[in-house]
DRENBA-160082 format. One line per field, with one value per residue (C-alpha): residue in one letter; chain; x, y, z. Coordinates in steps of 0.2 Angstrom, whole numbers, plus 5000, padded with zeros to 4 digits. Example, Ala and Ser with C-alpha at 12.3 -4.5 7.8 and 13.67 -1.06 7.14 Angstrom:
BEGIN
type	[A/S]
mol	[A/A]
x	[5062/5068]
y	[4978/4995]
z	[5039/5036]
***
This chain:
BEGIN
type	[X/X/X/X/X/X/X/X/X/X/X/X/X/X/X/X/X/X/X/X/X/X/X/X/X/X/X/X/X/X/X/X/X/X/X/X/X/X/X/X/X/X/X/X/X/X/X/X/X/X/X/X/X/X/X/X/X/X/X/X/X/X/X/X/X/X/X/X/X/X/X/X/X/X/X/X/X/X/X/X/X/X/X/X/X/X/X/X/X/X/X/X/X/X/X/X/X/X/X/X/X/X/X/X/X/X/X/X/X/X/X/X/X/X/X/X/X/X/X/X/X/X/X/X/X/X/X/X/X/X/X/X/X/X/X/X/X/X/X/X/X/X/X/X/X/X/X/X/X/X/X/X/X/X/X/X/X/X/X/X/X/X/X/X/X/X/X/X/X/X/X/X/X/X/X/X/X/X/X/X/X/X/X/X/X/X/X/X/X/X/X/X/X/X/X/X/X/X/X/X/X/X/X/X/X/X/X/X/X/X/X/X/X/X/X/X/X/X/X/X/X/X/X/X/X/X/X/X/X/X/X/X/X/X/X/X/X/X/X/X/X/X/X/X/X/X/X/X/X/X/X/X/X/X/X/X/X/X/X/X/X/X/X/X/X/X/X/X/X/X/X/X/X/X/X/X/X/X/X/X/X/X/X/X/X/X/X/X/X/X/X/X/X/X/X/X/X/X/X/X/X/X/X/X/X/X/X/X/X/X/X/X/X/X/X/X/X/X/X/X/X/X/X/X/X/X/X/X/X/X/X/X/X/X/X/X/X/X/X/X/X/X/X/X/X/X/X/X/X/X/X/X/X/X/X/X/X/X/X/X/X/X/X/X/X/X/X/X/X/X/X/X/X/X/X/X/X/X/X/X/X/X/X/X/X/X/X/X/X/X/X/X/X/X/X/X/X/X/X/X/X/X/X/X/X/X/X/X/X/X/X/X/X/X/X/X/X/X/X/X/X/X/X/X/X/X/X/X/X/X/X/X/X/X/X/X/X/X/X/X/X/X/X/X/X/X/X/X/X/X/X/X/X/X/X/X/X/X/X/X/X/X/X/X/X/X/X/X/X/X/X/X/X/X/X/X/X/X/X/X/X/X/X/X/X/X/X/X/X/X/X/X/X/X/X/X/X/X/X/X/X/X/X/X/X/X/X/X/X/X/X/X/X/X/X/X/X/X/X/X/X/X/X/X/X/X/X/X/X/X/X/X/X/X/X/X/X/X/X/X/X/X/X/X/X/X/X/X/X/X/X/X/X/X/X/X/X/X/X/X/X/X/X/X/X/X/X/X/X/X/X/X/X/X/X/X/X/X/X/X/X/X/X/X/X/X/X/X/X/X/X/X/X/X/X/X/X/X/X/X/X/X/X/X/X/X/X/X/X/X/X/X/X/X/X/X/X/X/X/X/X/X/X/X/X/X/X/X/X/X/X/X/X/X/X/X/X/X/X/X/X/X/X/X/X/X/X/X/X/X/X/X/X/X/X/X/X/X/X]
mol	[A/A/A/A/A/A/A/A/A/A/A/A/A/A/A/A/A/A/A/A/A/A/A/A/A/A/A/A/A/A/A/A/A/A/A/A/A/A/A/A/A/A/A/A/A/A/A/A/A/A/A/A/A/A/A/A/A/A/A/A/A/A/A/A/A/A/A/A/A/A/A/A/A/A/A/A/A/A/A/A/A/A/A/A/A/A/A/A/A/A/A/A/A/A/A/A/A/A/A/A/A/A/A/A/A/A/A/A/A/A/A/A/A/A/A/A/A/A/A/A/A/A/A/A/A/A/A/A/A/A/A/A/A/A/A/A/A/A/A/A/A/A/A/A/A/A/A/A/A/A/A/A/A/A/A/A/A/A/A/A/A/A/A/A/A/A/A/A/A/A/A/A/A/A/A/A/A/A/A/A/A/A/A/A/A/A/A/A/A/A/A/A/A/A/A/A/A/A/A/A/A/A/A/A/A/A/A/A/A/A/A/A/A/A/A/A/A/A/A/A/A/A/A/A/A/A/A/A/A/A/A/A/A/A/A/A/A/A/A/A/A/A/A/A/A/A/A/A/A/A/A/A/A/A/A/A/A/A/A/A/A/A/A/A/A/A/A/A/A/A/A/A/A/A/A/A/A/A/A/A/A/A/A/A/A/A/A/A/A/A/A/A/A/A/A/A/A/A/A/A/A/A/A/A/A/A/A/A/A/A/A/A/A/A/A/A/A/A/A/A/A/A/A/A/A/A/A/A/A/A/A/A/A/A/A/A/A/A/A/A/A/A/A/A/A/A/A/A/A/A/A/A/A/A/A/A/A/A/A/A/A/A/A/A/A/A/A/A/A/A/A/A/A/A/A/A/A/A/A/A/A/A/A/A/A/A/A/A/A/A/A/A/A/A/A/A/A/A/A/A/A/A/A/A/A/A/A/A/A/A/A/A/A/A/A/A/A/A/A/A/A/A/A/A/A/A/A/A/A/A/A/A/A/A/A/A/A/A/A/A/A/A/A/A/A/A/A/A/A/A/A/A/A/A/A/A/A/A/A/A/A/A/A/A/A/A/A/A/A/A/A/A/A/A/A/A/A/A/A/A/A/A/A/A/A/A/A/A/A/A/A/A/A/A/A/A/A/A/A/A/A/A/A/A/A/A/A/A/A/A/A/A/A/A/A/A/A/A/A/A/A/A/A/A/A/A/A/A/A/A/A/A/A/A/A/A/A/A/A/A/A/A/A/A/A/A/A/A/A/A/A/A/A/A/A/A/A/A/A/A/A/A/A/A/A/A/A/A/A/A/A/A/A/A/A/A/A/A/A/A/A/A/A/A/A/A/A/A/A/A/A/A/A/A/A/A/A/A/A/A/A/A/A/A/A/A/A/A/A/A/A/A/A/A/A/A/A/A/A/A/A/A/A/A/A/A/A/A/A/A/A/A/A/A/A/A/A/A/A/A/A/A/A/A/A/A/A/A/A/A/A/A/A/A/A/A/A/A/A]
x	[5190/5197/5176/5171/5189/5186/5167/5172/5183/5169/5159/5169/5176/5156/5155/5152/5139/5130/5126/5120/5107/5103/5101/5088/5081/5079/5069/5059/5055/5052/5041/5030/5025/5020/5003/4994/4988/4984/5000/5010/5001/5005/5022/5025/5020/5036/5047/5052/5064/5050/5047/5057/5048/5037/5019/5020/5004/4992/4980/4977/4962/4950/4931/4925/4911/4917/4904/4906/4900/4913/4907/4908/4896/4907/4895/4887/4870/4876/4870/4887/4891/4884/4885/4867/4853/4847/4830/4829/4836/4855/4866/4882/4896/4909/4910/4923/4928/4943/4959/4963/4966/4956/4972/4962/4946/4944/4928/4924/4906/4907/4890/4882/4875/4882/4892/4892/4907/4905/4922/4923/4905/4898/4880/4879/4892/4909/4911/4897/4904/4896/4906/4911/4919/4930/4941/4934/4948/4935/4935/4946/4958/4953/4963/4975/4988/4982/4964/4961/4953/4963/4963/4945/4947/4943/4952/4957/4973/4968/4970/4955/4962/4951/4952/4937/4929/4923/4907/4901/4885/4879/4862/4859/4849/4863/4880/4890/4910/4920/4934/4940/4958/4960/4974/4969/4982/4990/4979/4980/4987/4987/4976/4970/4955/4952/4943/4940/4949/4966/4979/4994/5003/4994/4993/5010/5011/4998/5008/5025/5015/5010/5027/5036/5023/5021/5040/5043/5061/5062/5081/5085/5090/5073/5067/5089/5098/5110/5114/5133/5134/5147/5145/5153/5154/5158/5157/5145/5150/5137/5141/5149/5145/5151/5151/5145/5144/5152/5149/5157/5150/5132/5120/5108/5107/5094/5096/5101/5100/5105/5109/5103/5088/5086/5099/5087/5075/5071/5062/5075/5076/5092/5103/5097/5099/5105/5106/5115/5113/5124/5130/5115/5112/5097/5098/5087/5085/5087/5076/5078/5081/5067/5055/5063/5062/5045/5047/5031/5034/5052/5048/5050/5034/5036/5037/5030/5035/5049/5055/5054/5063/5063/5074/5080/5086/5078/5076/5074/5074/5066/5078/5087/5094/5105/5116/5136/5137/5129/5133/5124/5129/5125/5122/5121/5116/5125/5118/5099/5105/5106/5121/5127/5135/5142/5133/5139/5130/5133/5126/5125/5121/5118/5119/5120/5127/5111/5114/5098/5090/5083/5070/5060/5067/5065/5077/5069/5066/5057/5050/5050/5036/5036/5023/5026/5007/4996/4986/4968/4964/4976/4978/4996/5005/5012/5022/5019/5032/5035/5044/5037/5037/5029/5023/5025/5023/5018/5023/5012/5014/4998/4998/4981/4987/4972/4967/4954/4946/4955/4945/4960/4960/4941/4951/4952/4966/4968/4978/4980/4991/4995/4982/4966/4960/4960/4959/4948/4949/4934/4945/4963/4962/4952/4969/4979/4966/4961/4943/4934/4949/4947/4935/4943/4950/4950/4960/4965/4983/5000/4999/5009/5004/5013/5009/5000/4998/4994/5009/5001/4986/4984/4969/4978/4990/4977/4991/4991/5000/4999/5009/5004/5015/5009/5016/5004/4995/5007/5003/5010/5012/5020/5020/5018/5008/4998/4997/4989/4975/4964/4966/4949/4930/4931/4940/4957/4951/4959/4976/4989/5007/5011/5028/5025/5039/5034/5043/5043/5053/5054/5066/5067/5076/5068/5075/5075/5074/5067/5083/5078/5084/5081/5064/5056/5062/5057/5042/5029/5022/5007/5004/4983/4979/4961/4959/4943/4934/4932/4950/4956/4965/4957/4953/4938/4938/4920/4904/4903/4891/4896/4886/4893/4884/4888/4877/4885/4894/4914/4917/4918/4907/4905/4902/4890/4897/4884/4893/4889/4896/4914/4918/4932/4938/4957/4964/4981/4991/5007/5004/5005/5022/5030/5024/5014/4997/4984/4966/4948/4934/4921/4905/4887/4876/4861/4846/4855/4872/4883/4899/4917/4934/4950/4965/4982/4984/4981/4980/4967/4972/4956/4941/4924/4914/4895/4887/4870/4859/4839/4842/4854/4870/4886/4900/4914/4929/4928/4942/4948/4965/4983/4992/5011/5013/5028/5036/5028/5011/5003/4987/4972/4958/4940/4930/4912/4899/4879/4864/4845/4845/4863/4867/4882/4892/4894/4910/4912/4933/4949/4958/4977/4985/5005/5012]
y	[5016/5004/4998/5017/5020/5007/5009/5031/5022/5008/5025/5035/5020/5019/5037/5038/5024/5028/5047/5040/5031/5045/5052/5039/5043/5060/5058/5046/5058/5071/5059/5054/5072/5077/5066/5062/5043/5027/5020/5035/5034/5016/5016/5022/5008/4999/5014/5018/5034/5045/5044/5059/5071/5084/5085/5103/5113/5098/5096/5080/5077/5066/5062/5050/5046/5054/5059/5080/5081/5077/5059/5042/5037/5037/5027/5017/5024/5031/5048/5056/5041/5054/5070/5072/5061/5063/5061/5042/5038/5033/5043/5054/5049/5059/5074/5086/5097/5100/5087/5075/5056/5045/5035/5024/5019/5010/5001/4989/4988/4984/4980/4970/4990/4995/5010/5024/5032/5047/5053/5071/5076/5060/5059/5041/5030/5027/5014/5003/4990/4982/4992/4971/4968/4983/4972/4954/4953/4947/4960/4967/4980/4981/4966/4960/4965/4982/4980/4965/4962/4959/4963/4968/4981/4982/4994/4998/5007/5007/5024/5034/5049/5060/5077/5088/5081/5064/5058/5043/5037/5022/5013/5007/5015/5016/5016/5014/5018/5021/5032/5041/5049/5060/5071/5088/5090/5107/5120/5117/5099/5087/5072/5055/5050/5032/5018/5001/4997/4995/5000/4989/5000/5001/4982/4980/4992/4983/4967/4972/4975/4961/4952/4963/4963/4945/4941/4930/4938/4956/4964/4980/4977/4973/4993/5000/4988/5000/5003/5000/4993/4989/4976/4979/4968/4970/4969/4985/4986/4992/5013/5012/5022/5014/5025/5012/5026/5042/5050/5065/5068/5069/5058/5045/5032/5015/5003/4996/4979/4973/4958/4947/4957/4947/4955/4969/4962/4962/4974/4986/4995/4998/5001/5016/5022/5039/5047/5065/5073/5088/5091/5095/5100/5088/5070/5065/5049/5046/5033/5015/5001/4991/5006/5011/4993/4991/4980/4978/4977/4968/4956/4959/4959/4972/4963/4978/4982/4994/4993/4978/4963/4945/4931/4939/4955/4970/4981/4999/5002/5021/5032/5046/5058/5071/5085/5084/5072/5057/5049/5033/5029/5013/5018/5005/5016/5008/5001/4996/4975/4966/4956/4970/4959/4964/4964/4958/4965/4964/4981/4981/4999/5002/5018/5028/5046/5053/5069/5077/5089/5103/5108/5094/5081/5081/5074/5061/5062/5054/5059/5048/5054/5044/5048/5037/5045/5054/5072/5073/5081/5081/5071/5058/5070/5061/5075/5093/5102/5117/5117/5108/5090/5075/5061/5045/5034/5028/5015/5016/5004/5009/5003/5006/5011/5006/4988/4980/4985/4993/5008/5019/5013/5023/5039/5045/5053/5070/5079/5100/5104/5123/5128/5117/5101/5090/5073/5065/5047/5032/5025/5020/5002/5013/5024/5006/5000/4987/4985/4978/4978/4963/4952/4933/4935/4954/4966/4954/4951/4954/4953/4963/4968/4977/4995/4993/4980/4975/4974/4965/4966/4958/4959/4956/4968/4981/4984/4985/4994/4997/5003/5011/5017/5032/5031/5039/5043/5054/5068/5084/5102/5118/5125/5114/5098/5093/5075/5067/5053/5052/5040/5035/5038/5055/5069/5058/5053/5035/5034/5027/5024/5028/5028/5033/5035/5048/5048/5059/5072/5088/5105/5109/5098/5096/5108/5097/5078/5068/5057/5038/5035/5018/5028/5031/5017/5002/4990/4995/4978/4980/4972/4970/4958/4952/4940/4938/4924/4932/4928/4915/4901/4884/4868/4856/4839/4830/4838/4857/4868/4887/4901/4919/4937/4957/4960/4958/4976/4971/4978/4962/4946/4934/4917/4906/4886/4871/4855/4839/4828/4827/4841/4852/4868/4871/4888/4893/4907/4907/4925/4928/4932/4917/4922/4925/4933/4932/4925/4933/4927/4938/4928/4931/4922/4912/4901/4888/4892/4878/4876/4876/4873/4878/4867/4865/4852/4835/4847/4858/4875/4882/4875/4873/4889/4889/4902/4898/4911/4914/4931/4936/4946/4952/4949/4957/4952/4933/4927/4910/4906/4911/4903/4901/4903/4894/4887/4870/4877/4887/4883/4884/4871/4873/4859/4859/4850/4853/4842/4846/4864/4870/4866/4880/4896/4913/4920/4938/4941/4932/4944/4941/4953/4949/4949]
z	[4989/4975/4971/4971/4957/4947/4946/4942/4927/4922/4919/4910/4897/4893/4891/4871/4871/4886/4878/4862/4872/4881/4864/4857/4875/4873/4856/4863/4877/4862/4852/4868/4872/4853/4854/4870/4865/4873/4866/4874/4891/4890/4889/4904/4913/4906/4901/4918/4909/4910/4929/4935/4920/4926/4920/4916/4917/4920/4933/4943/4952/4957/4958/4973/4982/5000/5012/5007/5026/5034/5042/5035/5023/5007/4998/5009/5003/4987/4991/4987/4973/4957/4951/4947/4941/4924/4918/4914/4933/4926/4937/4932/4941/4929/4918/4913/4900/4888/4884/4896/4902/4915/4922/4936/4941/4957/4967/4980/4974/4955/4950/4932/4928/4912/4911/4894/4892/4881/4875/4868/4857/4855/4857/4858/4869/4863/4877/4883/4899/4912/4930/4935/4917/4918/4930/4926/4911/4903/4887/4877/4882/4900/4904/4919/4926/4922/4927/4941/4960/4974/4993/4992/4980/4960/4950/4933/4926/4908/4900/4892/4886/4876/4868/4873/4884/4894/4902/4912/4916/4925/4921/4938/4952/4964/4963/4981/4982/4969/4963/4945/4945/4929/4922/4913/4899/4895/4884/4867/4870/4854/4861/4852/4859/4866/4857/4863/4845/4848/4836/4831/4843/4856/4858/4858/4870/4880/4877/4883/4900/4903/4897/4910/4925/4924/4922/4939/4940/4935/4937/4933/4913/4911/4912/4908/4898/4895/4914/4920/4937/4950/4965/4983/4998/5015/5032/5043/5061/5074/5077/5057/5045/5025/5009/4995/4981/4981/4961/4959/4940/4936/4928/4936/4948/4940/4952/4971/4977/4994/4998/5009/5015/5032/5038/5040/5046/5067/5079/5081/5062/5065/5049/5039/5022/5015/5002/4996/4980/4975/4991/4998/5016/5016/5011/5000/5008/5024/5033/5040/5026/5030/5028/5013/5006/5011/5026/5038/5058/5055/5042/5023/5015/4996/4979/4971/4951/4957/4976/4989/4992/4980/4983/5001/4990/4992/4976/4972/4953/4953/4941/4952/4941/4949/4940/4950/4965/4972/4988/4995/5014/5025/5046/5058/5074/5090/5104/5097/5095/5110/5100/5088/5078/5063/5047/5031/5016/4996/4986/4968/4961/4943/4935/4919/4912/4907/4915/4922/4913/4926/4913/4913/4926/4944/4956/4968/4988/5001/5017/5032/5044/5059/5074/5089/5094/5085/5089/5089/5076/5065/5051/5048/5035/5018/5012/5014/5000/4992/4974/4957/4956/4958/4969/4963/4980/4998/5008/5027/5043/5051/5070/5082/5101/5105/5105/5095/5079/5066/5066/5062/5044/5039/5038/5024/5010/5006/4993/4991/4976/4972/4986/4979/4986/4970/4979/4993/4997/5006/5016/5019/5011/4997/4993/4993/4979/4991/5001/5017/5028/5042/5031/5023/5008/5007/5015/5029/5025/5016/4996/4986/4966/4955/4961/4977/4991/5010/5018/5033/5043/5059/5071/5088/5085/5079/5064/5047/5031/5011/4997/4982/4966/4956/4938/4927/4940/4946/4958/4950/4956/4950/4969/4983/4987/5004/5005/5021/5027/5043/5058/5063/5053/5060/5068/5070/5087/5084/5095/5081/5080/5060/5050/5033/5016/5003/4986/4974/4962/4963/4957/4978/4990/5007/5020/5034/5036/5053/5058/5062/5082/5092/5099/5080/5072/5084/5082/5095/5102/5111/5129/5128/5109/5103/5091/5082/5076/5060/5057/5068/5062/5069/5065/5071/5079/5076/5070/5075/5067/5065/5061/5058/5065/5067/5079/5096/5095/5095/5076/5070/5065/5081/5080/5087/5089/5091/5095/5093/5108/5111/5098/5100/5092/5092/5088/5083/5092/5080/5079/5096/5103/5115/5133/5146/5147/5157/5145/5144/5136/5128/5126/5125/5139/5133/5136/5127/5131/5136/5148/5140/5146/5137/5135/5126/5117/5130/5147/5153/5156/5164/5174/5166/5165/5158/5146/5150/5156/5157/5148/5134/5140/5134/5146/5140/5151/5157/5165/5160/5164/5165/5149/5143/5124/5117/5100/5105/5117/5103/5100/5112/5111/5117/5123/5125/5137/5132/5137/5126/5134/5135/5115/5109/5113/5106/5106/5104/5106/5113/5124/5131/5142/5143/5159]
***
């Protein structure tokens, strides 16, 4: 108890300075909502204050290019990429009415096709870009790191507000996926319109994001220098329960480090996090840290601009106001280590006397949804809430129970706010702003930006997950919100294992919370893994021609290997857990297919099988050998034996079966 005193006393020696910053707070608060503007929506990109304040009497939505039938072509043909055709064959892809502000545009499929943006009356474009340069950085405002490409995806978080109206056309004759997210404002809302000219404040507004998201080590000062904080260390024993804050006067919580964040790391996801505000009968929190944190399938893997873990800390700097009490609470469920060692942690929680202000702030949830199988039919649930608030977040660890492909991750996102579907995704790597899961160099592994990432993909474990951060994107409602995305291209048919973490603010706690037991929160390992050539990590030995193709029917690319004599092919297996399995080979037989035997490292750990047949064949399930997989037997090699007929090998899919 002395940490939690002396912290209570820290607070109220700062009590007179704190309020005046609140004060020059309040009036910036005041200031931000007499004009909507560039520079104002920009600011909130760095003035993280503002999170918790409700977007009263606006409308989110969101135009897209889903398939309006209910299947999967969300803009592979662009019949569902426009609103309607005009006269000279350029192609509407937006258009509304009254005062509002486009906050994100994202594509997989930029093209050099120029788009017209015609902001309020104007008869001739106010805004003339090709669709590639609104994310090449390559002019001027549409720079990084609010515009950029990663993970497969383009997207661009410039704000183009506008005051009566906004419209935008493409020149080109087809247009494939893309998505617009837009804010209606209030009715009568004071709006200055975008122009591609920035204003002196408007640069500097664009500058100070840039000098904060490209900062290598952010900390909390850098969004609350005003914040107070208080540092505790100790010791968490497994079946222990400790109390690192307990507030018993209002104002808000700015920041929560942990330290180190291996010591949540593991399988077992067994230390949770909770968190109370005004003695509620609901936490507010209440969750495994390493989902909180962002963690994928035991392993840290979040840098985003708010939450994840740097330097073996894990972070949350999302403001939590609350009006009385605040109480933050450690668990260690027993019996889920096989050591249970005790734990020793170091929490540093920042905080400031900003009382909330129930008029316009929102105190701050999550909901963890955790479905060790999911139903037919039904869709993995984000949030389903009741109240006014926001959403401002996801975090998803998407796991297939069926091995192979990563079908699971076409299904679509979906978003009912105050009874009206104003949102409908292309994909699940779509929502994440990413694109083309399973292909190099796209969405094919972790990479974390500042408001959305890939927290991992792998192909033999048929997993995969993402994040994405809503700041002025946020998803408000004055009733209740439905927030949810599909598991499979159609139907939810795909068997899936998902654990999801909503955030968001609302006037309405939750009025029931799932509680994490050593069933929801463990890592499901699967016992069947394929990996995929596409993906494979290998290296060559002599000369090896390699040739790439879709058209064998697995859901990925297959490869077709010529080898020149006394080639080999060796194939890491680090990925794979240390064991024994049971290998298959899926193969195509050819008239020029060659005989192969597998090997690790100097031994030969299969007999020599051939390929060659008159006729072409799949076969799916060849069976090779039985093979060990250990820290120093990890790799696989092929060898191959051809003569003037039998010249190369087509492999489909590696397939182990643990033991």
């Amino acid at each position: 108890m002395r940490a939690i005193r002396l912290y209570t006393i820290l607070i109220v020696g700062s009590l007179s300075s704190s309020c005046n910053k609140g004060l020059e707070h309040l009036d910036k608060k005041i200031n931000v909502r007499k004009e909507h503007s560039l520079s104002a929506e920009l600011r909130l990109f760095y003035d993280l204050r503002s999170l918790p304040e409700y977007a009263t009497n606006t409308v989110v939505a969101q135009v897209s290019s889903y398939d309006t039938t209910g299947k999967n072509d969300d803009g592979f043909s662009g019949k569902y990429s426009f609103l309607r055709r005009n006269a000279d064959s350029t192609l509407v892809i937006f258009e509304k009415k009254g005062s509002g502000v486009i906050n994100r545009i994202w594509t997989p499929t930029p093209t050099e096709d120029t788009l017209d943006f015609f902001i309020d009356e104007a008869l001739t474009p106010t805004l003339s870009i090709k669709f590639s340069d609104l994310f090449s950085g390559n002019q001027f405002p549409f720079v990084a790191p609010l515009c950029g490409n990663q993970l497969g995806g383009f997207f661009c978080y410039l704000p183009i507000p506008f005051s009566t109206g906004c419209r935008i056309e493409s020149r080109g004759k087809k247009i494939q996926f893309h998505q617009i997210q837009y804010r209606l404002f209030e009715e009568g809302a004071k709006v200055k319109s975008f122009t591609p000219d920035l204003s002196t404040d408007e640069k500097e507004a664009l500058d100070k994001i840039i000098t904060l998201w490209n900062k290598e080590k952010k900390s909390v000062l850098d969004f609350y220098p005003e914040s107070l904080s208080e540092s505790v260390a100790f010791e968490l024993k497994a079946g222990e329960t400790k109390s690192i804050l307990n507030l018993n006067q209002g104002g808000r919580l700015l920041g929560l480090e942990l330290d180190p964040a291996s010591a949540f790391e593991g399988l077992s996801k067994d230390i949770d996090i909770k968190i109370t505000w005004d003695g509620e009968k609901t936490p507010a929190v209440f969750c495994p840290i390493a989902d909180f944190f962002g963690y994928a399938y035991g392993f840290s893997s979040m840098q985003s601009l708010l939450l994840g873990t740097h330097d073996n800390k894990a972070y949350c700097y999302m403001p939590m106001p609350f009006d009385s009490k605040a109480s933050i609470e450690l668990v260690y469920r027993p019996g889920e280590r096989n050591d249970e060692k005790p734990v020793k942690i170091q929490t540093r929680i920042w905080y400031s006397t900003e009382k909330r202000d129930p008029a316009i702030e929102g105190k701050f949830y999550t909901h963890w949804n955790k479905k060790l199988i999911s139903v037919t039919g039904q869709p993995h649930v984000f949030l389903d809430s009741r109240g006014k608030g926001h959403y401002i977040g996801t975090i998803l660890q998407a796991q297939g129970k069926q091995a192979g492909m990563t079908y699971f991750f076409e299904g679509d996102d979906s978003t009912v706010i105050d009874g009206d579907l104003r949102m409908h995704g292309t994909g699940s790597e779509d929502y994440f702003n990413g694109g083309w899961y399973a292909l190099m160099d796209k969405w094919e592994g972790k990479m974390s930006l500042p408001l959305h990432g890939a927290l991992d993909y792998s192909l033999p474990f048929c997993r995969t997950g993402g994040y994405r951060l809503f700041i002025t994107d946020k998803l408000s409602f004055e009733k209740n919100i439905h927030h949810s995305i599909e598991h499979g291209p159609v139907g939810n048919r795909f068997p899936v294992d998902y654990t999801s973490l909503a955030f968001y603010y609302s006037d309405s706690p939750p009025e029931a919370a799932m509680e994490p037991s050593s069933e929801l929160s463990t890592v499901f390992l699967p016992d069947t893994l394929y990996i995929y050539p596409q993906l494979m990590d290998y290296n060559v030995f002599g000369d090896l021609d390699i040739k790439t193709t879709w058209k064998y029917g697995t859901g990925g690319q297959s490869y077709t290997f010529t080898p020149a004599l006394d080639s080999w092919l060796r194939i890491s297996l680090k990925e794979i857990p240390p064991g024994k399995y049971d290998l298959y080979l899926d193969v195509m037989k050819e008239p020029f297919g060659c005989d192969i035997s597998l090997w690790q490292r100097q031994t030969p750990v299969s007999d020599w099988i051939s390929t060659f047949q008159d006729k072409e064949e799949r076969v799916k399930d060849v069976y090779m050998t039985a093979i060990d997989i250990r820290e120093f037997k990890n790799t696989l090699t092929f060898r191959f034996r051809t003569d003037k007929i039998k010249t190369g090998f087509i492999l489909n899919r590696i397939k182990l079966i643990r033991k």
